[in-house]
Phi, psi and omega in degrees: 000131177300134195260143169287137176284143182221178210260340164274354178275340208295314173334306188301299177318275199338334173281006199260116161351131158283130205290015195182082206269144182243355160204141183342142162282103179277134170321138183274142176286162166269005177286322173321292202306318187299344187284342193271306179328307171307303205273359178271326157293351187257338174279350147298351209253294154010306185292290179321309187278346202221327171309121171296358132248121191280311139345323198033067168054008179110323194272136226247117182280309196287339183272291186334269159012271173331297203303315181303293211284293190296350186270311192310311157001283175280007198284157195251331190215176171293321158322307167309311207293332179305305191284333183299333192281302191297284223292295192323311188286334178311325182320339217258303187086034202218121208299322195222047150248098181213182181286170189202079164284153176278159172335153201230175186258358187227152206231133202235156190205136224240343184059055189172160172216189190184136189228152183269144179213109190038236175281000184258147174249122176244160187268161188202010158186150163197127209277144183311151168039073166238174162308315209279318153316288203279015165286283163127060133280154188215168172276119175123339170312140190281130172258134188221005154187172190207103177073333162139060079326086179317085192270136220223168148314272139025309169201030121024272209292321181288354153287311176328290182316313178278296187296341186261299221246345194249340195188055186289120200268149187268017180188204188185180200226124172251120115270131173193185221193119186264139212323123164090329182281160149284150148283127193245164195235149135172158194275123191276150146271134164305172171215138230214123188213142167256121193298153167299104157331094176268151146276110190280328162319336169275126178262032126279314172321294179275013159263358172270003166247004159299339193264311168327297188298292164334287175322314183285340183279323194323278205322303194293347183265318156324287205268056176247112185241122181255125185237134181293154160217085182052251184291323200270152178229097145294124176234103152291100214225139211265307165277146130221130182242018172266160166262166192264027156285300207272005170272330185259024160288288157349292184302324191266024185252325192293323187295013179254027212200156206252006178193152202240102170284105182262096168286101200243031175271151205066355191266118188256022153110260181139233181260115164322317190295342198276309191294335200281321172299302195306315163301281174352300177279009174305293239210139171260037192186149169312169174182110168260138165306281186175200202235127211258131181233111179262172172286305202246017173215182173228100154240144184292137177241141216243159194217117140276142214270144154300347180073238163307347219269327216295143166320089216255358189277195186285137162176162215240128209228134149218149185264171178177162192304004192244036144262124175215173178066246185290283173346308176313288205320312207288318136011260156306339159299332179284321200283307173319325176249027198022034185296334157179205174241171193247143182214132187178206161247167167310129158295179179321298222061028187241083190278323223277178198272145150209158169243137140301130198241110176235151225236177168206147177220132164122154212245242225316304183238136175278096170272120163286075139318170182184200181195132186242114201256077163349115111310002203200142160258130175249140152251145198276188194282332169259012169117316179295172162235140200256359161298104207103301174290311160104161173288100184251117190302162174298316165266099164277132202194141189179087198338130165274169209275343164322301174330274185299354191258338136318326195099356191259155178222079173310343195251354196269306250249298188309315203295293188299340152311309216283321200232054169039035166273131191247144183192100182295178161320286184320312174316295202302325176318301183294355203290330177233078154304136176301140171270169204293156136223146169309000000 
């Protein structure tokens, strides 16, 4: 039976062997440990200095530390020194508090994805000509264990977190199971490519990655995509990155229409001024969000109304479990105010305010790092918090692994019910073809 992840297994993972190697494990120097030593005192100073409790949650931060330093001590590679820093902040227990490691030169793609769908994790991509194809995973597979692991609501963000950004593996041990099927074991291979390397001194490197970056701001503003369903307007809208001249261009396309479906799945939140417009084109009225809490301060965060402008039609906001943050709030503010309704899956639970704080360590080679510090605890208008708990819809709905493997989209088709629309599953699957990636 597949073991549920907790923040003391994360530990175990971070030791776990790469199921392939691509080159001899070299001895850690003592310039490596000292070099772990630096960056484990400047993300405590981070903590200490910038954590919005002060308390911390409880956690005796200077014992944690203490501990984190005698461990760095035995570390074999550079990777342990990664994970003992990262484990000390899990101790926090806090959706937007972690380690930010540096960058790594080999850049790994797993060819497969995966989503919490109510308690089950299904898979929802799998890339052409990849390993994870040709094992013969498929989109709509039940995932019921990773390395012998249950990815869970719970620790989710701490497979991600460990296999993407901390500890990137060069494969993994699947078990999974296709709807109607047994369950089968076997190991994907990763596809393992080494990133280009810039001399940020050279100014073609960095205008070219100035242009790079422009181009990827391009893409995220494209892909906020809209579609008519008669009377009704769907907007997908995957971030929010807009400023709020371009939230109300949306709002003013939506205002021709007599009800508007805000497709907020997947959207893992974003800019505040964005979300704060968007409730602005909502509400015929002034309205607080709730109440932002600091160490040493309390202030209300407030959505000013567009006034006669504001959007007066119907609407319906859906969620899943990858909506978070900004995505939460705006949510829950539809429910609270009884503005329409939310249909979906529980959202993230992941709310609170935070900044990244960034760093550098090393004379010859520079490693860039950093640490992303809660600064703000938010409570909402009705007293509650969404932190941990999550967005639970007014409609709970949610594709099954039949579903994504058909192509349907049951939670798009009810919404379009909801404002008097006929829309099957299948359509509605199709209504956003997913784009291509690479």
């Amino acid at each position: 039976m597949a073991r549920a992840l907790s923040p003391t297994l994360l530990t175990a993972l971070l030791s776990l062997h790469a199921l392939v190697s691509r080159v001899p494990a070299q001895e850690l120097s003592s310039y490596d440990k000292q070099r772990g030593r630096m960056m484990l005192d400047q993300v405590k100073s981070d903590i200490k200095d910038n954590y919005y409790d002060p308390s911390f949650h409880g956690v005796d931060l200077d014992a944690a530390f203490k501990a984190a330093e005698e461990k760095l001590k035995n570390a074999k590679s550079n990777g342990q020194i990664m994970g003992i820093i990262a484990q000390t902040l899990v101790a926090l227990n806090d959706s937007h508090t972690f380690f930010l490691p540096p960058s790594r030169k080999a850049a790994v793609d797993y060819g497969w994805e995966m989503q919490l769908f109510g308690d089950s994790a299904l898979v929802t991509r799998v890339k052409e000509k990849s390993d994870a194809e040709a094992k013969g995973l498929k989109v709509g597979d039940a995932v019921l264990s990773v390395d012998g692991y249950l990815p869970a609501r719970a620790n989710l963000w701490q497979l991600l977190y460990l296999y993407y950004a901390l500890r990137p593996q060069p494969g993994m041990h699947l078990t999974v199971q296709s709807p109607g099927g047994a369950p089968r074991e076997f190991d994907v291979l990763a596809k393992v490519e080494d990133r280009r390397s810039l001399d940020l001194s050279s100014f073609s490197n960095m205008f070219d990655m100035v242009r790079e970056g422009e181009k990827a701001e391009r893409e995220r503003k494209r892909s906020h995509r809209r579609q008519e369903l008669g009377d009704a307007l769907v907007w997908k809208m995957p971030r929010f990155n807009l400023t709020p001249d371009e939230v109300n261009a949306h709002m003013g396309e939506a205002s021709k229409h007599k009800a508007l479906i805000l497709d907020l799945r997947g959207n893992s939140g974003g800019a505040e001024d964005t979300m704060l417009s968007l409730l602005g084109n909502l509400f015929e009225r002034e309205l607080k969000v709730g109440d932002i809490r600091r160490r040493k301060e309390v202030k209300p965060l407030v959505a000013k109304s567009r006034g006669e402008e504001a959007f007066k039609g119907q609407l319906v906001v859906l969620v899943d479990s990858r909506s978070a943050s900004a995505a939460e709030l705006l949510a829950r503010v539809v429910q609270i105010e009884k503005r329409g309704k939310v249909v979906g899956d529980r959202t993230a639970g992941a709310v609170m305010r935070s900044r990244s704080y960034s760093h550098e360590v090393g004379l010859n080679g520079i490693a860039f790092y950093g640490t992303s510090v809660t600064d703000a605890d938010i409570v909402m208008a009705d007293g509650k918090r969404l932190e941990g708990a999550g967005v639970t819809p007014d409609e709970v709905l949610f594709p099954t692994g039949a579903d994504l493997a058909a192509g349907r989209d049951p939670a798009l088709a009810r919404a379009a019910a909801l404002v008097g629309v006929t829309l099957f599953p299948e359509k509605a699957g199709a209504l956003f073809p997913e784009p291509k990636k690479n």
